[in-house]
VEXMIVEX-299563 format. One record per atom (N, C-alpha, C, O): residue number from 1; residue in one letter; atom name; x, y, z. Coordinates in nm, 2 decimals. Example, Ala and Ser with C-alpha at 12.3 -4.5 7.8 and 13.67 -1.06 7.14 Angstrom:
# residues 2
     i   aa   at        u        v        w
     1    a    N     1.32    -0.57     0.78
     1    a   CA     1.23    -0.45     0.78
     1    a    C     1.32    -0.33     0.78
     1    a    O     1.42    -0.33     0.85
     2    s    N     1.28    -0.22     0.71
     2    s   CA     1.37    -0.11     0.71
     2    s    C     1.29     0.00     0.79
     2    s    O     1.34     0.11     0.80
***
This chain:
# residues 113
     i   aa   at        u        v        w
     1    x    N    11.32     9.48     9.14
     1    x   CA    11.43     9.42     9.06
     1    x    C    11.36     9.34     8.95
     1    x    O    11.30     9.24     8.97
     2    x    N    11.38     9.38     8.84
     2    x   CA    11.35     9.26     8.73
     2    x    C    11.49     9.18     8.70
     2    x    O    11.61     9.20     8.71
     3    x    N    11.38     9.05     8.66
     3    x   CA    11.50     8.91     8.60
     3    x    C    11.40     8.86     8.53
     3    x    O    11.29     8.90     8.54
     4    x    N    11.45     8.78     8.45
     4    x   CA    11.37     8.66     8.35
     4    x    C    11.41     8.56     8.39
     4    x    O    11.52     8.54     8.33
     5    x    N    11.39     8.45     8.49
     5    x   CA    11.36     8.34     8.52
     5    x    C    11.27     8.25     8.52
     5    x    O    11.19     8.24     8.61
     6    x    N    11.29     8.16     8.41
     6    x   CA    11.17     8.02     8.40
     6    x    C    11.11     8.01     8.51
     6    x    O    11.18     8.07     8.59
     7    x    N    11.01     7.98     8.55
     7    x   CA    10.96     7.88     8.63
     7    x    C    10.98     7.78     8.68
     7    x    O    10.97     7.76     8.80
     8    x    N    11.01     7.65     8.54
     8    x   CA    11.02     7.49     8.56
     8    x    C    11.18     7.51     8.62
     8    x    O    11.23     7.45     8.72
     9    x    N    11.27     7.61     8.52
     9    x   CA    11.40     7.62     8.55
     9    x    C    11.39     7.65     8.73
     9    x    O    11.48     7.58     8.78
    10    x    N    11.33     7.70     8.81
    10    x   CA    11.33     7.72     8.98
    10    x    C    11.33     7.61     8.99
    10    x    O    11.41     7.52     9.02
    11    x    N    11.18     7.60     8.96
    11    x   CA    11.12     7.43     9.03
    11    x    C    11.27     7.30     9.03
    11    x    O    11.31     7.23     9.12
    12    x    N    11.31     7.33     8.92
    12    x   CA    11.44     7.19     8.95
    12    x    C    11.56     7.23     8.99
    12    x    O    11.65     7.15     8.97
    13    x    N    11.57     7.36     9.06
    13    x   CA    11.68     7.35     9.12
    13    x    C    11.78     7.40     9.02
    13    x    O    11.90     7.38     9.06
    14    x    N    11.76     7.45     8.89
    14    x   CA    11.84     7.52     8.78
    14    x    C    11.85     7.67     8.82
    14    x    O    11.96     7.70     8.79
    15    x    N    11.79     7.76     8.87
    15    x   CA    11.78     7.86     8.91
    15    x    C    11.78     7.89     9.06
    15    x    O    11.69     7.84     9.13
    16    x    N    11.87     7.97     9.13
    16    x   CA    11.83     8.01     9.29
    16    x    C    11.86     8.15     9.27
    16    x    O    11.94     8.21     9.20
    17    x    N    11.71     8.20     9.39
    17    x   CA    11.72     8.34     9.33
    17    x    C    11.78     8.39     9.49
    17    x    O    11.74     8.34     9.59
    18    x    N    11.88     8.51     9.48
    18    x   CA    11.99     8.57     9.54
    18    x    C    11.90     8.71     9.59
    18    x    O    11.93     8.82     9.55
    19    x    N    11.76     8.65     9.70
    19    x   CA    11.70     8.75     9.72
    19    x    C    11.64     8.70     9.88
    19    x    O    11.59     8.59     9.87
    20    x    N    11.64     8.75    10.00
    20    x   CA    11.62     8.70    10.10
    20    x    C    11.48     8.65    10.09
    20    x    O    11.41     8.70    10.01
    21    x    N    11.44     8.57    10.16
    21    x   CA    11.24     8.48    10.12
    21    x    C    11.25     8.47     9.98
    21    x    O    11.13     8.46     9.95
    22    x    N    11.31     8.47     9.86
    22    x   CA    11.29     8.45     9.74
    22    x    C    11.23     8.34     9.67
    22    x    O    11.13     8.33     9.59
    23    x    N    11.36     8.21     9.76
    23    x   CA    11.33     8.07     9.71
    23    x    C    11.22     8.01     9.83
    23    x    O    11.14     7.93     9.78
    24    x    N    11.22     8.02     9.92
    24    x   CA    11.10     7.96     9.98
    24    x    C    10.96     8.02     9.97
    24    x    O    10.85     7.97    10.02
    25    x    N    10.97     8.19     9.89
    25    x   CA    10.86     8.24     9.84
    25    x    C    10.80     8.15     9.73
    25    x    O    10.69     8.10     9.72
    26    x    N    10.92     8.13     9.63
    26    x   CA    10.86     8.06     9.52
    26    x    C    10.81     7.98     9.54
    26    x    O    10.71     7.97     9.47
    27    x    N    10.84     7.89     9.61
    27    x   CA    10.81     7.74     9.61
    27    x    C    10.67     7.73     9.64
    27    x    O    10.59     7.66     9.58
    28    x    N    10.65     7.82     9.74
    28    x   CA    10.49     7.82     9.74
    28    x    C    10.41     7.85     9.62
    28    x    O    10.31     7.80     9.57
    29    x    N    10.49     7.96     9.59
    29    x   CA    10.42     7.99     9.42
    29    x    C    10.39     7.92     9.37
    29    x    O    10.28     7.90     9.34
    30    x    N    10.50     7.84     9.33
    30    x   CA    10.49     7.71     9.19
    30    x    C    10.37     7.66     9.26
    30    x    O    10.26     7.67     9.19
    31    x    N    10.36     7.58     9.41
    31    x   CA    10.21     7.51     9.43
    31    x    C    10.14     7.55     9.40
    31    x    O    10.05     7.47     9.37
    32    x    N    10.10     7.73     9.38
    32    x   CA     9.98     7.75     9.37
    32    x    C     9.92     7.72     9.23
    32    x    O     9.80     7.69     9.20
    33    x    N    10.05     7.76     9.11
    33    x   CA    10.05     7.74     8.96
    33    x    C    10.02     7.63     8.96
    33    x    O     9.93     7.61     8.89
    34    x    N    10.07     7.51     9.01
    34    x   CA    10.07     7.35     9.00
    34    x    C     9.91     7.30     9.04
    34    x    O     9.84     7.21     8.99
    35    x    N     9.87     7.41     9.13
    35    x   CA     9.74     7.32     9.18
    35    x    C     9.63     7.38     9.09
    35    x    O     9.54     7.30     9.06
    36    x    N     9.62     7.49     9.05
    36    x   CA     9.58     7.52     8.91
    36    x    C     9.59     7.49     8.76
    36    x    O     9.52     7.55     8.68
    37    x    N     9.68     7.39     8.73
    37    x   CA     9.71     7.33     8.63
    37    x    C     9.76     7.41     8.51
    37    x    O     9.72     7.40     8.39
    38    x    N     9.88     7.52     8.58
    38    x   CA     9.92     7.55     8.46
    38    x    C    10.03     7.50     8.44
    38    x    O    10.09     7.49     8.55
    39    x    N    10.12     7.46     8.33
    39    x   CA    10.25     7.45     8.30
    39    x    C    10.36     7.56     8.29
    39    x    O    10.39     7.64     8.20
    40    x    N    10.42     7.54     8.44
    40    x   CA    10.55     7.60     8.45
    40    x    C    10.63     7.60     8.36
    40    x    O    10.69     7.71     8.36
    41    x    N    10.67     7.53     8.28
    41    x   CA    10.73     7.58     8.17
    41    x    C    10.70     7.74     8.07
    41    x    O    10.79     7.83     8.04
    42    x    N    10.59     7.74     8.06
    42    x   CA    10.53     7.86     7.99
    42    x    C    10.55     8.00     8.07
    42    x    O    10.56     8.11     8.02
    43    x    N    10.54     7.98     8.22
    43    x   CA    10.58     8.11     8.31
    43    x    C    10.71     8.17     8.35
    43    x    O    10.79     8.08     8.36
    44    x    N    10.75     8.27     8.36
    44    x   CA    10.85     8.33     8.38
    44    x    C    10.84     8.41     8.49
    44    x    O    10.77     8.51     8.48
    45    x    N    10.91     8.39     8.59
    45    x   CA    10.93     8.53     8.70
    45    x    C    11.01     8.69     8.63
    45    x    O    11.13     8.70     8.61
    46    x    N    10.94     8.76     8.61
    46    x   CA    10.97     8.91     8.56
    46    x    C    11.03     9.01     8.63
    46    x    O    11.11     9.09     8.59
    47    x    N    10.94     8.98     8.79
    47    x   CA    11.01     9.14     8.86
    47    x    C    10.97     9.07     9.02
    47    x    O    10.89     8.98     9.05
    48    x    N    11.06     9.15     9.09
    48    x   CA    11.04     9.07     9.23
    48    x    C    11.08     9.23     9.35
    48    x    O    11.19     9.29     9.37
    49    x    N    10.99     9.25     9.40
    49    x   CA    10.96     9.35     9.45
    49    x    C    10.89     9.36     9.65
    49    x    O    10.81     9.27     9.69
    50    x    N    10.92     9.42     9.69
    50    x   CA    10.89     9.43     9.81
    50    x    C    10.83     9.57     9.87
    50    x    O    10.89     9.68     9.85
    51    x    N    10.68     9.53     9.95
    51    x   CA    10.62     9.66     9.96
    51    x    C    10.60     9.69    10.14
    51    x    O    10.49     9.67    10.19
    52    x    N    10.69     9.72    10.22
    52    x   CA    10.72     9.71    10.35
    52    x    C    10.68     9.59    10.41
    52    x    O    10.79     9.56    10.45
    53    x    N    10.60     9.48    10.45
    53    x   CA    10.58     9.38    10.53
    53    x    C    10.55     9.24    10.41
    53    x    O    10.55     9.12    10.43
    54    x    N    10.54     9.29    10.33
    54    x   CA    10.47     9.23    10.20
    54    x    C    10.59     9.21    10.08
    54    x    O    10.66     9.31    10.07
    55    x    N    10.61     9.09    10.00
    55    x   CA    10.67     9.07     9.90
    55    x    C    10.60     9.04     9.80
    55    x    O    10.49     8.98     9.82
    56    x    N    10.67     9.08     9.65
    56    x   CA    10.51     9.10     9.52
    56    x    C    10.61     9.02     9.41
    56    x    O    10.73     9.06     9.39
    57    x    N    10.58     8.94     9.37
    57    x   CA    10.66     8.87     9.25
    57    x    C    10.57     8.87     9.13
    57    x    O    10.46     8.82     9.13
    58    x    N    10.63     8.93     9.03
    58    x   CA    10.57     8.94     8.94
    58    x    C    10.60     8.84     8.80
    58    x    O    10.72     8.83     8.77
    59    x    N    10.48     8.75     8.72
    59    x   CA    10.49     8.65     8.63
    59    x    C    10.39     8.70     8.46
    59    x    O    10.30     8.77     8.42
    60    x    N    10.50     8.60     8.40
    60    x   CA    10.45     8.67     8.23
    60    x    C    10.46     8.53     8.17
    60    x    O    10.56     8.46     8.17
    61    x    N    10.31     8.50     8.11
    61    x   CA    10.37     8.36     8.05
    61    x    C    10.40     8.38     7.87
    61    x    O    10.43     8.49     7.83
    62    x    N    10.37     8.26     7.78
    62    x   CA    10.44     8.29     7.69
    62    x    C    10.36     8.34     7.63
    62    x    O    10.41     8.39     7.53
    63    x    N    10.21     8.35     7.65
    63    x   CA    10.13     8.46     7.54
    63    x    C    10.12     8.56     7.58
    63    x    O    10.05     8.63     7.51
    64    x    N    10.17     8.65     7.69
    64    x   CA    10.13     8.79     7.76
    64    x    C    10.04     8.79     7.84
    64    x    O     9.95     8.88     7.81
    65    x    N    10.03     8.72     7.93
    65    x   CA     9.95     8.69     8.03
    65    x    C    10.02     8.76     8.14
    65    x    O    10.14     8.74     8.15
    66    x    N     9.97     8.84     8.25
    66    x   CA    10.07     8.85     8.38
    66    x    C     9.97     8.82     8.50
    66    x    O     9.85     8.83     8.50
    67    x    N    10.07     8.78     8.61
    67    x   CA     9.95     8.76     8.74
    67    x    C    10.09     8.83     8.86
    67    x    O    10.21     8.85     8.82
    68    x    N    10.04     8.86     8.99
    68    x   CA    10.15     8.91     9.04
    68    x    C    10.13     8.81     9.18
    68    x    O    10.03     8.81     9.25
    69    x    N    10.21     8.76     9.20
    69    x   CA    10.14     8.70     9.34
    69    x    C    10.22     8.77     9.47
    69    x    O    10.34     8.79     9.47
    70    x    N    10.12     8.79     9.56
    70    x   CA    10.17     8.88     9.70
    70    x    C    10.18     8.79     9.78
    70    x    O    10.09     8.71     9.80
    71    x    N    10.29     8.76     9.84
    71    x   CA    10.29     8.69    10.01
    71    x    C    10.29     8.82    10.09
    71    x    O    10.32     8.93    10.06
    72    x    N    10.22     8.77    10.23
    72    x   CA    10.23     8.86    10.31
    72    x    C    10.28     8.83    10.46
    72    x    O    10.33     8.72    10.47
    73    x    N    10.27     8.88    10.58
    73    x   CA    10.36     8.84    10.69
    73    x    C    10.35     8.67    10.72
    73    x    O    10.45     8.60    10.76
    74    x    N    10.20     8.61    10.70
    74    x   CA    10.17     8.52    10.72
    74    x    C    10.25     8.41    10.62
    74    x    O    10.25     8.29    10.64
    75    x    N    10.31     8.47    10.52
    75    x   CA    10.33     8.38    10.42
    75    x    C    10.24     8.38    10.36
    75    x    O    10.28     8.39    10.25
    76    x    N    10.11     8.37    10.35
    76    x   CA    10.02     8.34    10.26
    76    x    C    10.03     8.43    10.14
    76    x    O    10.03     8.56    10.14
    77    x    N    10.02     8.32     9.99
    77    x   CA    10.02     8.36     9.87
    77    x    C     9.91     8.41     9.84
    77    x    O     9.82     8.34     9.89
    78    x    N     9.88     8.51     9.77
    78    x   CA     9.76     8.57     9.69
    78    x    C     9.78     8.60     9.58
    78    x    O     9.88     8.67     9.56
    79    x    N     9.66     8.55     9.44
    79    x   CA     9.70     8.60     9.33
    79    x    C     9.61     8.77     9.30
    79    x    O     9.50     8.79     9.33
    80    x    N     9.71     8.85     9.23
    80    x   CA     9.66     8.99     9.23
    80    x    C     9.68     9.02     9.10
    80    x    O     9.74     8.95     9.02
    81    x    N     9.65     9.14     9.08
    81    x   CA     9.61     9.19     8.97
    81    x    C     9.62     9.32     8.94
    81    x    O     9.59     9.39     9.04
    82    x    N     9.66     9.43     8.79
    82    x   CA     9.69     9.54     8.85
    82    x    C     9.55     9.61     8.71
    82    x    O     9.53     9.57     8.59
    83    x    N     9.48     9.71     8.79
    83    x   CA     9.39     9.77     8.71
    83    x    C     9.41     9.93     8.69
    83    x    O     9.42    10.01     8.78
    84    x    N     9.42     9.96     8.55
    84    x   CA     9.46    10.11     8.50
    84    x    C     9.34    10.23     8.52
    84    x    O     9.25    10.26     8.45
    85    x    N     9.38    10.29     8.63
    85    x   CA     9.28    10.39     8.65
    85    x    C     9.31    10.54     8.57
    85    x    O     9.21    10.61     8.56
    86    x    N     9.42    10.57     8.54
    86    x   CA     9.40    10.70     8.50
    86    x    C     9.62    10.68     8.45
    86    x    O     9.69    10.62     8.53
    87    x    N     9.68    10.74     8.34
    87    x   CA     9.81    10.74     8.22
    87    x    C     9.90    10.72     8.35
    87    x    O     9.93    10.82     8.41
    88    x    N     9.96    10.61     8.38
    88    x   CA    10.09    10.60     8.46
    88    x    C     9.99    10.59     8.63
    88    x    O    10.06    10.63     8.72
    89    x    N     9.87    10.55     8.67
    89    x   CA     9.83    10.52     8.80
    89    x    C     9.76    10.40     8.78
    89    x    O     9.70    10.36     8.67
    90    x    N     9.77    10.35     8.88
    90    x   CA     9.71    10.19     8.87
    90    x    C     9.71    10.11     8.99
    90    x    O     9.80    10.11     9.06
    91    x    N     9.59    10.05     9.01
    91    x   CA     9.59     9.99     9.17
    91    x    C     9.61     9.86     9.15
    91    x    O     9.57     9.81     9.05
    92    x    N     9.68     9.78     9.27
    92    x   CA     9.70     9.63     9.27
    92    x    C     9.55     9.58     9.33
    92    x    O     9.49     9.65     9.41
    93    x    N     9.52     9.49     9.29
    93    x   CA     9.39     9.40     9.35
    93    x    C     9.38     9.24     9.35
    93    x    O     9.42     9.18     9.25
    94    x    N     9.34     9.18     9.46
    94    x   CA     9.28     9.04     9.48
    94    x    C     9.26     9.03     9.43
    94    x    O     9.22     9.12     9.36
    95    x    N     9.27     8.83     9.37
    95    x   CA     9.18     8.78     9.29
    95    x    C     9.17     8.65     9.34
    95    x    O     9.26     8.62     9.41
    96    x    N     9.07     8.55     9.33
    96    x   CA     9.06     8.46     9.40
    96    x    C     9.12     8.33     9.32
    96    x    O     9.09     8.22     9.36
    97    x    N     9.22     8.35     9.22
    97    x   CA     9.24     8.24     9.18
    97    x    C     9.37     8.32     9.05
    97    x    O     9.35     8.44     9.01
    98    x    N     9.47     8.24     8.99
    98    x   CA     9.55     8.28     8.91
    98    x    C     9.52     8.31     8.80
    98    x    O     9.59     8.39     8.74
    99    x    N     9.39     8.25     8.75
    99    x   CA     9.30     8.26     8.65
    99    x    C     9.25     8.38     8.65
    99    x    O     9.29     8.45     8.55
   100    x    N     9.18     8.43     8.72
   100    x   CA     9.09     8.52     8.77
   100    x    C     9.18     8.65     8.75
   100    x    O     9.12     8.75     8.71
   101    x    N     9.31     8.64     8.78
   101    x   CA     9.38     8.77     8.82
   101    x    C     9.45     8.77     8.65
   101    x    O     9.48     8.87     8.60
   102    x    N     9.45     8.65     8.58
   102    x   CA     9.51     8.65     8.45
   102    x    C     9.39     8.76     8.36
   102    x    O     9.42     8.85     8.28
   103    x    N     9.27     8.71     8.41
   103    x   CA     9.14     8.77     8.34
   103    x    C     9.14     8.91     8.35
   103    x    O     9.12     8.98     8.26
   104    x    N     9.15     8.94     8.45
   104    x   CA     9.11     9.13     8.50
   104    x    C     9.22     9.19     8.50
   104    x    O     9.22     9.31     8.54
   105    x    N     9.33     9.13     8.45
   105    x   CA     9.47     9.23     8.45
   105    x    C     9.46     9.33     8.33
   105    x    O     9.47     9.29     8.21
   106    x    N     9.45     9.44     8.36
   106    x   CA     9.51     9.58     8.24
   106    x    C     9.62     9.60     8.19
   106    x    O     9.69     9.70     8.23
   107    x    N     9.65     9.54     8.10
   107    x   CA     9.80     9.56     8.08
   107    x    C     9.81     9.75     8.01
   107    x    O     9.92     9.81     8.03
   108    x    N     9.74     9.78     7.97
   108    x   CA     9.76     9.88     7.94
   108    x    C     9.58     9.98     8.01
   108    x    O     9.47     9.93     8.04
   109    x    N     9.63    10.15     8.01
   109    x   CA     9.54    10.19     8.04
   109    x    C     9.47    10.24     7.90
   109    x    O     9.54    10.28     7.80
   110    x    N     9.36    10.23     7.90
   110    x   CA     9.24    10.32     7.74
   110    x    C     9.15    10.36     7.83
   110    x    O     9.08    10.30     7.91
   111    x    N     9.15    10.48     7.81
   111    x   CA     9.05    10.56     7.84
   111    x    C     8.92    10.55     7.74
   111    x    O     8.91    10.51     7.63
   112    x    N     8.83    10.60     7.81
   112    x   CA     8.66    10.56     7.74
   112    x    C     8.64    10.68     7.67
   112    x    O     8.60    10.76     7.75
   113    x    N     8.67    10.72     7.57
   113    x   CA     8.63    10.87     7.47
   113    x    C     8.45    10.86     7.44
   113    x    O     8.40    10.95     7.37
***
């Protein structure tokens, strides 16, 4: 499902998202953006997706930046990353930090000629 939802707008209770684990997914989220020191204001939730046991929320801040963060049965957040392997294929991957997954994200695939 894509939406465009602020960030800061969740965080205060301006936005509830009408998705089962959605809002108590986020909330974890925002900690993890907060404890990395970025400003939620500048982030936007984009796409919010589910991969059988696993939920994937996907984030775009205001320069074109994306990170995707995965919860999984545990609840635990992970920030991930999606890398272009070959026109319309691409694998999601770990990253050890929001930063990290902002760094190694492909937004597009180029091939090496």
């Amino acid at each position: 499902m894509f939406v465009n939802f602020n960030l800061k707008s969740i965080e205060n209770g301006d936005i509830r998202v009408k998705t089962e684990n959605a809002n108590q997914d986020l909330k974890h989220v925002i900690e993890c953006f907060k404890k990395e020191g970025f400003k939620l204001s500048k982030w936007s939730l984009f796409e919010i997706a589910s991969t059988g046991k696993e939920r994937v929320y996907g984030f775009e801040d205001t320069d074109g930046h994306y990170v995707y963060m995965l919860i999984g049965e545990n609840d635990l957040v992970t920030p991930n990353y999606f890398k272009n392997h070959d026109l319309n294929q691409y694998s999601l991957f770990q990253a050890e930090s929001i930063g990290e997954a902002i760094r190694l994200y492909d937004a597009m695939y180029s091939p090496i000629i």
